[in-house]
C-alpha positions as CSV (number, residue, x, y, z in Angstrom):
1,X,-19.2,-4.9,-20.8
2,X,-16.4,-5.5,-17.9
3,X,-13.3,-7.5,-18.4
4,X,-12.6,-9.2,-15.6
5,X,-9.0,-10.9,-14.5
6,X,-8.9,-13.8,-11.6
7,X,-5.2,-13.9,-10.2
8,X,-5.0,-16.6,-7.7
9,X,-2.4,-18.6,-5.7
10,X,-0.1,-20.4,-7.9
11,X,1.0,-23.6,-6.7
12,X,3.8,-24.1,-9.2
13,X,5.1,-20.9,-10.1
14,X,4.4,-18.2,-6.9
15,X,3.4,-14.6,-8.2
16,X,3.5,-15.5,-11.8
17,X,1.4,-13.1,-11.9
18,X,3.6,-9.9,-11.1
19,X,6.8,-11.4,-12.9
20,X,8.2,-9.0,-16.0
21,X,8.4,-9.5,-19.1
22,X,10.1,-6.4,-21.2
23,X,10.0,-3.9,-18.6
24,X,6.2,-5.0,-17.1
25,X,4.2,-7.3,-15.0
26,X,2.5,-9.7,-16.4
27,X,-0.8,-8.5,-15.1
28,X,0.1,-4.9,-16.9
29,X,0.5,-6.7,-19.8
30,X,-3.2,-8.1,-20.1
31,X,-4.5,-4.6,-18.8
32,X,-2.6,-2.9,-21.6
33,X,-3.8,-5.3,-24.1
34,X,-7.5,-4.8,-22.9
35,X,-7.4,-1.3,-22.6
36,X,-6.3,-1.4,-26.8
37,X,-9.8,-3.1,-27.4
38,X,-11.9,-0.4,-26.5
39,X,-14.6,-2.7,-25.6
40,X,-15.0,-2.6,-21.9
41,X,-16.4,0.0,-19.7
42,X,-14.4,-1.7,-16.6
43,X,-11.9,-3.7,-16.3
44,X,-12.2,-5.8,-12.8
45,X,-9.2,-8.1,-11.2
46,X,-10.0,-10.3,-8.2
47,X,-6.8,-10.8,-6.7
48,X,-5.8,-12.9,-3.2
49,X,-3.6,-10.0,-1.8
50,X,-3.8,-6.4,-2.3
51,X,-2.3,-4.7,-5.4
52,X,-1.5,-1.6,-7.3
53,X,-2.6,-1.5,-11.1
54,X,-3.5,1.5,-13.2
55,X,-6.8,1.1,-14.8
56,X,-8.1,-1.7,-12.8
57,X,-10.4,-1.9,-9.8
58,X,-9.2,-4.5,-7.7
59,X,-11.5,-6.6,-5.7
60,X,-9.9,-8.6,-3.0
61,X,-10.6,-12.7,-2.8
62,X,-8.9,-13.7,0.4
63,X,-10.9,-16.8,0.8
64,X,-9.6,-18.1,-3.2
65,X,-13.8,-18.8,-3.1
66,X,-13.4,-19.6,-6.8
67,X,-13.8,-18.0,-10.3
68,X,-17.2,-19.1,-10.4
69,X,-17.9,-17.1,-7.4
70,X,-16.5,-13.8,-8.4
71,X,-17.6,-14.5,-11.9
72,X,-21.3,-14.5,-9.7
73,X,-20.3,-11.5,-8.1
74,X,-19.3,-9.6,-10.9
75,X,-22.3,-10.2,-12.5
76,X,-24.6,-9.3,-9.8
77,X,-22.8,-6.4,-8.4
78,X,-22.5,-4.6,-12.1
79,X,-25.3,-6.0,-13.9
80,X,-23.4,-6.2,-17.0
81,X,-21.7,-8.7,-19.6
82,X,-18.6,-9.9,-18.8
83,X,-15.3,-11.6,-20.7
84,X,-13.2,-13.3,-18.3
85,X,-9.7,-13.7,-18.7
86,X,-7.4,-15.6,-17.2
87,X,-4.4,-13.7,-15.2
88,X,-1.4,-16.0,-16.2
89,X,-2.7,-15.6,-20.0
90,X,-0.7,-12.3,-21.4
91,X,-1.2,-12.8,-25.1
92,X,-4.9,-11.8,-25.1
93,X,-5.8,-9.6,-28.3
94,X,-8.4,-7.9,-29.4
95,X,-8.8,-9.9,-32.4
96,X,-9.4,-12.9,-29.8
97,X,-12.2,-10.6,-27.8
98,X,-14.2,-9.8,-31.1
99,X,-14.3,-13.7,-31.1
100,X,-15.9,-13.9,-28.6
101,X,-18.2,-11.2,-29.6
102,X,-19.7,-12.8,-32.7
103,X,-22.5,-14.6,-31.1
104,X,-26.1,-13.5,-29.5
105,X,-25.5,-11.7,-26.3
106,X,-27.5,-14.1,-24.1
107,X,-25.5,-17.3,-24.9
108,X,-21.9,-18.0,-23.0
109,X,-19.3,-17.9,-26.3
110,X,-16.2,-20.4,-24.9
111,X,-13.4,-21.7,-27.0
112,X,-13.5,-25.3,-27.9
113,X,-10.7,-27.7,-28.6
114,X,-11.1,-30.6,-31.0
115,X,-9.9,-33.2,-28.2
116,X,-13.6,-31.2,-26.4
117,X,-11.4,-29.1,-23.8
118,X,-13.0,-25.7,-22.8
119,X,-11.2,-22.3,-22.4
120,X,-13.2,-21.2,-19.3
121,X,-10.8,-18.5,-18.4
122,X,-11.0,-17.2,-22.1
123,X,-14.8,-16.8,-22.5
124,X,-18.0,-14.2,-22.9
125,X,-20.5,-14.4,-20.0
126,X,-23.6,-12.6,-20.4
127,X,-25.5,-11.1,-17.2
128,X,-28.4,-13.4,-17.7
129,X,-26.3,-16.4,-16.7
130,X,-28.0,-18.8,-14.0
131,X,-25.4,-20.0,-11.3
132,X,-26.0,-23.5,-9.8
133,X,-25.3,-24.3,-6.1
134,X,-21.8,-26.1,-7.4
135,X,-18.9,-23.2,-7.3
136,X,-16.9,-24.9,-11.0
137,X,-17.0,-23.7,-14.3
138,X,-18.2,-26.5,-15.4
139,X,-21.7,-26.9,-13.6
140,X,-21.8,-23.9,-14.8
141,X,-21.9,-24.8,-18.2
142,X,-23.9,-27.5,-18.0
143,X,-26.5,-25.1,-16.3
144,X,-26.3,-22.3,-19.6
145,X,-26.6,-22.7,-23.2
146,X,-23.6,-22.2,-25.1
147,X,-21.9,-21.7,-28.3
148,X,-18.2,-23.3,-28.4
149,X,-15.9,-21.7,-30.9
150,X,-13.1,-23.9,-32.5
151,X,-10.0,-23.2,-30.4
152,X,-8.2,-23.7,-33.4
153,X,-9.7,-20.0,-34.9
154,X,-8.1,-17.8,-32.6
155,X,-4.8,-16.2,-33.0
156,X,-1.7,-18.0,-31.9
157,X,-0.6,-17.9,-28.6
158,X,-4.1,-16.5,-27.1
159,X,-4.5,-19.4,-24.6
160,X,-0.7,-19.7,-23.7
161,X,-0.6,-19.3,-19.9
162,X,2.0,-19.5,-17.4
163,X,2.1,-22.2,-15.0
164,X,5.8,-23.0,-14.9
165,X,9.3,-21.1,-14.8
166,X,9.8,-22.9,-18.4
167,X,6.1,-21.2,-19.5
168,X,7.3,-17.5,-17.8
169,X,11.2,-18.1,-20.1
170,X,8.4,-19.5,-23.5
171,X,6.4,-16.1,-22.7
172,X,9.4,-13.5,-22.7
173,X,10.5,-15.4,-26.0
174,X,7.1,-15.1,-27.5
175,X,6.8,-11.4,-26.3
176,X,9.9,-10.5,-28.1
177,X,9.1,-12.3,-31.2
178,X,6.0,-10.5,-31.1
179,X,7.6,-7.1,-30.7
180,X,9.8,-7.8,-33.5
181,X,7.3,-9.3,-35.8
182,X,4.1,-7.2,-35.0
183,X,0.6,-7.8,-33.3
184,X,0.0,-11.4,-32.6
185,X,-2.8,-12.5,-35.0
């Protein structure tokens, strides 16, 4: 199985994605946390400039062609299952993966709010996905059966990402109360 970690172009908060946070980038921080798991066999980011990170291939996305499109690309270029995870989203956990893992291999496993609003960027993507002509996550849905997971079931602050300066100050206060207090369940 790869993980695989879209970093794009952030309108709002530029390079959110290689801000600190205790010593390390943001994007370490995710890598670090999927390494723990144990699961994955690769761990991919698609980035729109070119970066350094241990234990990551990088694949370059110049064009910003969409997650869908690497997602595609991934799938086809590996042949292999994939969990997606979104760049500006450091409190992924392995308890939040396993999750994921809980369902039959062929089905897309996506988290669910109550209000009906899908995690995407926090989701299980088997090889045997078919892509529609549309380049969004959610034609791709609509294309795939899936099982939606209640939101509610995963650990707190799996699907806290950083958008804004306020969300980067809210992450360095939740990654020290998680340092003092243990692993984020």
């Amino acid at each position: 199985m790869i993980a695989l970690i879209p970093i794009g172009k952030s309108k709002r908060l530029n390079d959110m994605h290689f801000m600190f946070i205790d010593g390390k980038r943001i994007i370490d921080i995710i890598v670090e946390n999927l390494i723990q798991c144990q699961f994955f066999k690769k761990i991919i980011i698609s980035s729109y400039k070119e970066i350094d990170i241990k234990n990551a291939t990088i694949i370059i996305d110049y064009e910003l062609k969409g997650v869908s499109n690497v997602l595609k690309n991934v799938i086809e270029t590996y042949n292999d299952n994939v969990i997606l995870i979104g760049g500006d989203m450091p409190f992924v956990s392995c308890d939040s993966i396993s999750l994921l893992l809980r369902y039959p291999e062929n089905l897309i496993s996506i988290p669910r709010w109550k209000n009906g609003y899908f995690e995407p960027l926090h989701a299980y993507y088997p090889e045997t996905i078919k892509f529609p002509n549309e380049k969004d996550m959610k034609s791709l849905l609509n294309k795939n059966m899936f099982i939606s997971i209640e939101a509610e079931k995963f650990p707190p602050f799996t699907f806290f990402n950083i958008n804004t300066y306020d969300d980067y100050i809210k992450a360095i206060e939740i990654y020290d109360m998680v340092k003092k207090w243990g692993k984020y369940k």
